[in-house]
Residue frames relative to the residue before (quaternion, step in Angstrom):
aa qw qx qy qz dx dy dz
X 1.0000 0.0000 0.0000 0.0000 0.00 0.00 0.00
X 0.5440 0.6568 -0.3773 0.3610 3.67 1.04 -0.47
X 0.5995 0.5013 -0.3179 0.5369 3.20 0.98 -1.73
X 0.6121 0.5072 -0.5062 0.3345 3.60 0.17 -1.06
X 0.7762 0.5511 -0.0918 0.2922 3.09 0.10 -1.51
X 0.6027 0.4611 -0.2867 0.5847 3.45 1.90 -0.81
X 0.4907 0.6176 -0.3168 0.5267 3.82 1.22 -0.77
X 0.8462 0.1055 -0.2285 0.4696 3.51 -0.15 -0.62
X 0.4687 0.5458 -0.5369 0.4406 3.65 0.90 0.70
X 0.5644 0.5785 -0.2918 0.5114 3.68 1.41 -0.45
X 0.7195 0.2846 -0.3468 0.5301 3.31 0.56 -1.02
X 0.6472 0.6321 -0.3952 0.1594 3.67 0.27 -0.02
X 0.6233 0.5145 -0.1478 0.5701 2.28 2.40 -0.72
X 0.4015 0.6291 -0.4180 0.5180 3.51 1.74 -0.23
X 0.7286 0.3896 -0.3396 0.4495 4.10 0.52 -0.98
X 0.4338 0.7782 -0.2967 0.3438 3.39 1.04 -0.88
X 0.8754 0.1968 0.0758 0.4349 2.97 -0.04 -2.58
X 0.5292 0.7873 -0.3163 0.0039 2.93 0.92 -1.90
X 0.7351 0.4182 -0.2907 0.4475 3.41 1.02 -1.02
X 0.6391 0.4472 -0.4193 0.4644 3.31 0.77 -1.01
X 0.4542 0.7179 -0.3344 0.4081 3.73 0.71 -0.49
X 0.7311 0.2773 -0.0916 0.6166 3.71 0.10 -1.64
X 0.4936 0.5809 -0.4783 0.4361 4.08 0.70 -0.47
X 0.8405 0.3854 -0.1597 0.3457 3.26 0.24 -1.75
X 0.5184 0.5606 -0.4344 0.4777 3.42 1.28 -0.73
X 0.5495 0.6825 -0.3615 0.3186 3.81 0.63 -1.28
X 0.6457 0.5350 -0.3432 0.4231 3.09 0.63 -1.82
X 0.8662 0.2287 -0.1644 0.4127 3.25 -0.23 -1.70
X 0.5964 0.6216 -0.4100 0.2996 3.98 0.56 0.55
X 0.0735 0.9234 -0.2759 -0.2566 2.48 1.66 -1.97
X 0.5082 0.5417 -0.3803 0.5511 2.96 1.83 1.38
X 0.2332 -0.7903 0.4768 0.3062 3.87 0.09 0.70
X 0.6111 0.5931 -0.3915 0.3486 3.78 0.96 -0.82
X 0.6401 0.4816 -0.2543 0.5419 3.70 1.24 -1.25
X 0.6808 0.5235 -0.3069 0.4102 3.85 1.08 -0.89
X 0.6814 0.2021 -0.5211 0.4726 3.57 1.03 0.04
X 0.5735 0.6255 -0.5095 0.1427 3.41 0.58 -0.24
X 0.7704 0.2967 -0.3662 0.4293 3.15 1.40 -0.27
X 0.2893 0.7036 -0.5282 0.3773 3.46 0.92 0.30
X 0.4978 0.5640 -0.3982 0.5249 3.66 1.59 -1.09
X 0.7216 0.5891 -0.2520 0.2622 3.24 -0.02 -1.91
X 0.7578 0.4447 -0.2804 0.3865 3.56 1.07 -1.39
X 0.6146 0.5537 -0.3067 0.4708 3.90 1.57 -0.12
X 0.5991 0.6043 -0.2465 0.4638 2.80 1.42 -0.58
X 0.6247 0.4486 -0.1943 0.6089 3.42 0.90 -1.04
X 0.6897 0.5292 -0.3057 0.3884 4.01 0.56 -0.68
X 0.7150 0.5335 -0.1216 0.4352 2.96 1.86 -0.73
X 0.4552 0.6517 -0.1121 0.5963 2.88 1.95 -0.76
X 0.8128 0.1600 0.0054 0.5602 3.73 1.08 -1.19
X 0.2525 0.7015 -0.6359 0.1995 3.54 1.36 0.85
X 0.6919 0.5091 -0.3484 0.3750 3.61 0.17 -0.85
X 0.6458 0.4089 -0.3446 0.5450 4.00 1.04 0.11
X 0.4930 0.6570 -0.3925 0.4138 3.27 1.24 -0.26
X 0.3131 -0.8464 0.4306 0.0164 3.45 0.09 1.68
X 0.5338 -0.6678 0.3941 0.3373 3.73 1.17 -0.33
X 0.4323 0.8244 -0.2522 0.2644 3.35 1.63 -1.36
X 0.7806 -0.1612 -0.1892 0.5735 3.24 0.99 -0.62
X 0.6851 -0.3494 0.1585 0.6192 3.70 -0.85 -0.50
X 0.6732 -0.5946 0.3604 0.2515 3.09 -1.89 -0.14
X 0.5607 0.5676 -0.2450 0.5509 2.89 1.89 -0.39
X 0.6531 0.4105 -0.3697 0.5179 4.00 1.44 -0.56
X 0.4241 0.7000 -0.4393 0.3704 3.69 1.64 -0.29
X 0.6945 0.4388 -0.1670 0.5452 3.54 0.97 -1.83
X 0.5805 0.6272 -0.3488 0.3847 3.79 0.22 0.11
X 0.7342 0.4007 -0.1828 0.5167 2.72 0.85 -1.74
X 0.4113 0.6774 -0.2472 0.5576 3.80 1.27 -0.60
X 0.8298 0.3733 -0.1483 0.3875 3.42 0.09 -1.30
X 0.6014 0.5623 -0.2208 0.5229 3.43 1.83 -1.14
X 0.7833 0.4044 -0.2204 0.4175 3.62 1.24 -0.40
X 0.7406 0.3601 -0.3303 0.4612 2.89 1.20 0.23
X 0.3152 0.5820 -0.4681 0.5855 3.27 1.99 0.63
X 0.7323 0.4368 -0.3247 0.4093 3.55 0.45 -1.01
X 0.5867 0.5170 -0.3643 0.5056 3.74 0.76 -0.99
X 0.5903 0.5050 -0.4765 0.4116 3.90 0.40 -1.31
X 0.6994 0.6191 -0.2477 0.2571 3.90 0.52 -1.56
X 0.6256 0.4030 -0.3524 0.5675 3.15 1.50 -1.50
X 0.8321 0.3219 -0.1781 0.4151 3.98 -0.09 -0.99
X 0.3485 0.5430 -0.6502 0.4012 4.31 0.68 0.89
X 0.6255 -0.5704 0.5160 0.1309 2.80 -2.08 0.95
X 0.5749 -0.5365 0.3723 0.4929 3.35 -1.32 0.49
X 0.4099 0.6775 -0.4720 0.3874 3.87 0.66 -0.84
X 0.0248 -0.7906 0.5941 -0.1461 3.42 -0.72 0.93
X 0.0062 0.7682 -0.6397 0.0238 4.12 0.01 1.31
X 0.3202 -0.7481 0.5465 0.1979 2.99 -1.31 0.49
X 0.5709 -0.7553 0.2849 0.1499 2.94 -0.97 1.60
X 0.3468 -0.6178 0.5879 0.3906 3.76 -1.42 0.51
X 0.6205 -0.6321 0.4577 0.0773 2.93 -2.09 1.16
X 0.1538 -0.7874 0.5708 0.1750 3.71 -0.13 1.41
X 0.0049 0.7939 -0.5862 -0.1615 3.58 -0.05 1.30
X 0.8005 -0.3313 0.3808 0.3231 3.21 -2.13 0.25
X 0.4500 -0.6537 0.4937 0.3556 3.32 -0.69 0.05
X 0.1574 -0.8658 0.4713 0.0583 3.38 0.12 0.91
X 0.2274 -0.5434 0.7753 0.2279 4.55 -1.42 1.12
X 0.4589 -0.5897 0.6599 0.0789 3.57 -1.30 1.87
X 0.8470 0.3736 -0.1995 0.3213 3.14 0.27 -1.06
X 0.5929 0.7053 -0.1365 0.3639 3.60 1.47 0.18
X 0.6834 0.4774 0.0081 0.5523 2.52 1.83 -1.61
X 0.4104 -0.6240 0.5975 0.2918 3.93 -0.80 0.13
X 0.4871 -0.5305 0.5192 0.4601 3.55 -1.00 0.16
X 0.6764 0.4906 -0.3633 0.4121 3.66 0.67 -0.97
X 0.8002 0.3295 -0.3792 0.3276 3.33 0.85 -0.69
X 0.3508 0.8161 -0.3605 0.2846 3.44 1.74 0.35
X 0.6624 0.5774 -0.1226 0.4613 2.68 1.44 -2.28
X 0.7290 0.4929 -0.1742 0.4420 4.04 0.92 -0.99
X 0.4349 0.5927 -0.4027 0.5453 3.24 1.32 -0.24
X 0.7092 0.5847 -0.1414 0.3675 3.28 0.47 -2.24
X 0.6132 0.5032 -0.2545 0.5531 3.53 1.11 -1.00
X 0.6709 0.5228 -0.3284 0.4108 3.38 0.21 -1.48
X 0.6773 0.6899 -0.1002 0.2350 3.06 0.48 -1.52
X 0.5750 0.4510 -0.1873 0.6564 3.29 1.32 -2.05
X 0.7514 0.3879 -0.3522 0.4012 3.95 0.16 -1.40
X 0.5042 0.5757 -0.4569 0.4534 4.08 0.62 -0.07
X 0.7499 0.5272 -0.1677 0.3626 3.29 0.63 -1.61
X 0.6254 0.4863 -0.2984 0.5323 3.32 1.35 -1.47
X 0.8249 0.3079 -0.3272 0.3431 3.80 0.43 -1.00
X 0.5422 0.5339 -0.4566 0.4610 3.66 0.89 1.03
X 0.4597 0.6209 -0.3797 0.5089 3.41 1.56 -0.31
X 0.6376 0.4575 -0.3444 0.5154 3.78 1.06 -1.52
X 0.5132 0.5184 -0.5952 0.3369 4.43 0.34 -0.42
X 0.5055 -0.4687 0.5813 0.4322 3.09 -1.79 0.38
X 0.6511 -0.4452 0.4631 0.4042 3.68 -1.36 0.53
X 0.7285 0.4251 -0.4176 0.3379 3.68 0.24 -0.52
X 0.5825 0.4482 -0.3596 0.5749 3.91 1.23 -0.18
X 0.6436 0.4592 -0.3369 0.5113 3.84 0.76 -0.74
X 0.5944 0.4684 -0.4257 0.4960 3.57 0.37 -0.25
X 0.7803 0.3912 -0.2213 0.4348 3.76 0.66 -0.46
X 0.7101 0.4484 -0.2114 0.5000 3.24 1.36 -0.30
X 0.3489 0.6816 -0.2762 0.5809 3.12 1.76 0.22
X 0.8147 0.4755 -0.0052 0.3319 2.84 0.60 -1.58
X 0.7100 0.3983 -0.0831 0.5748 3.24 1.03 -1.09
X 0.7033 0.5222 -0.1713 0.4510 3.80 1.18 -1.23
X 0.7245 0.4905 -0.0221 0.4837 3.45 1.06 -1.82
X 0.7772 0.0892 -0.1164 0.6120 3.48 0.68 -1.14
X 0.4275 -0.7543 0.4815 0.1279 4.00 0.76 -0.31
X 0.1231 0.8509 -0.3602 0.3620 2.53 1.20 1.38
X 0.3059 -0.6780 0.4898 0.4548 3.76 -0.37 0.52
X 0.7480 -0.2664 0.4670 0.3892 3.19 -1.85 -0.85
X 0.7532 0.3578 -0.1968 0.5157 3.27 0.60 -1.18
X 0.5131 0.4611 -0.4929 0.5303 3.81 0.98 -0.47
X 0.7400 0.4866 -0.2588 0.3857 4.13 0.12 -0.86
X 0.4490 0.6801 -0.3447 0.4659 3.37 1.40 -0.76
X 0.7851 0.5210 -0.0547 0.3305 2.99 0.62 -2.06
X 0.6829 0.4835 -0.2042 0.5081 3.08 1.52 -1.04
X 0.7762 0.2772 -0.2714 0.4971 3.93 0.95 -0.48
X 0.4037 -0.8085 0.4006 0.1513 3.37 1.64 0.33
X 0.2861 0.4828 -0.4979 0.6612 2.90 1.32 1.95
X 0.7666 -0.4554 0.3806 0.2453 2.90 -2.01 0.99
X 0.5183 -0.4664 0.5689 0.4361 4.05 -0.77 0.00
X 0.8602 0.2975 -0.2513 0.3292 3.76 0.10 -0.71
X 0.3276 0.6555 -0.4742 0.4880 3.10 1.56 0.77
X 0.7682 0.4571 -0.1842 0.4087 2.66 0.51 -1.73
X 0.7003 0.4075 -0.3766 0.4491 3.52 0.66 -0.36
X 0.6157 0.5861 -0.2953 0.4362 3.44 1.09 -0.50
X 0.5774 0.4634 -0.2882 0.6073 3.80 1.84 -0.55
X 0.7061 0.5628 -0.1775 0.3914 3.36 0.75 -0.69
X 0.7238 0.2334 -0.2541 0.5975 3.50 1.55 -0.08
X 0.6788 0.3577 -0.5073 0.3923 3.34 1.15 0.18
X 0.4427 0.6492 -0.4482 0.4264 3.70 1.54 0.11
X 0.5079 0.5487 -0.4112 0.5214 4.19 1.24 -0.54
X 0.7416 0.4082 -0.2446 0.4729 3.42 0.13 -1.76
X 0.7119 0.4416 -0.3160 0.4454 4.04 0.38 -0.60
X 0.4612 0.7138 -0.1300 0.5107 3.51 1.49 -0.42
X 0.8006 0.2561 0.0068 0.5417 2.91 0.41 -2.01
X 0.3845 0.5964 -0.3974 0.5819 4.13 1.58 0.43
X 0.7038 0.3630 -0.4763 0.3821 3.42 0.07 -1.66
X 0.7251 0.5529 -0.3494 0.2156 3.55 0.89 -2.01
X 0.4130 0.7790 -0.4009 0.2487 3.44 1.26 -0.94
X 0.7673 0.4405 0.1110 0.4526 2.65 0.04 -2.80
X 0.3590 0.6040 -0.3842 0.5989 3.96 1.64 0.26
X 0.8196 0.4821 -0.1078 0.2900 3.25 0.12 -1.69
X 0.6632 0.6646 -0.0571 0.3394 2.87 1.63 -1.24
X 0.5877 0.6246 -0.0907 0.5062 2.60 1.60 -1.85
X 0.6947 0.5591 -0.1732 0.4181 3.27 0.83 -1.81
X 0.8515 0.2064 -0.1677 0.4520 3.76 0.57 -1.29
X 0.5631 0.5197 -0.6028 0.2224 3.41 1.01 1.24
């Protein structure tokens, strides 16, 4: 009866998190096939370690922090092989948008996405975090189990490194 009972605490937390979950992994992978696989991996393992699961913080910064380490572990140990990923677009009102303003969005978008891929992982992990899911400081703190003024201190040099790549992007582009 436990397992039962530990099973359908997972899936509750699968409806719950899941997306924001397989979102964030995305960011910092930038593979969707490897992102659900561990999105799998991070219920699994939660499920596997409900009974260490101390309560201390929420369940939802529990699965993060989980989700951030095996995003991070995937990074240190992926092959040289390199696929290009499928595109988790926005959800998009057809009837609102212009093609032109479809196509610039799309552009904008890919070149945002690409110049957070180029952060070291410690500044992407926080901009992820804070930008993507809106997360406070203290809700991220909690989740990389670092001080608040780290995190704020990653978090503004991850903007300003960010706001370089886009710069020197722009630059490049409008000569």
């Amino acid at each position: 009866m436990l397992v039962n009972s530990g099973w359908q605490k997972v899936a509750e937390w699968m409806k719950l998190y899941g997306d924001r979950i397989i979102r964030v992994v995305y960011l910092i992978i930038d593979d969707y096939h490897v992102a659900e696989e561990i999105t799998q991996e991070v219920f699994v393992r939660a499920f596997k370690s409900m009974n260490s699961f101390r309560g201390d913080s929420s369940a939802y910064t529990w699965l993060y922090r989980i989700a951030l380490n095996l995003s991070r572990n995937h990074l240190n140990h992926k092959s040289k092989i390199r696929f290009r990923p499928l595109n988790m677009e926005e959800k998009e009102d057809v009837f609102t948008e212009s093609p032109e303003d479809k196509v610039v969005r799309k552009v904008m978008n890919g070149k945002i996405r690409a110049s957070i891929r180029q952060l070291p992982l410690i500044y992407r992990e926080v901009i992820i975090l804070h930008y993507f899911e809106d997360l406070k400081v203290a809700e991220i703190a909690q989740i990389l189990q670092q001080p608040e003024g780290t995190v704020k201190s990653k978090l503004s040099r991850g903007r300003e490194a960010l706001e370089n790549t886009l710069r020197k992007e722009v630059w490049e582009d409008g000569r």
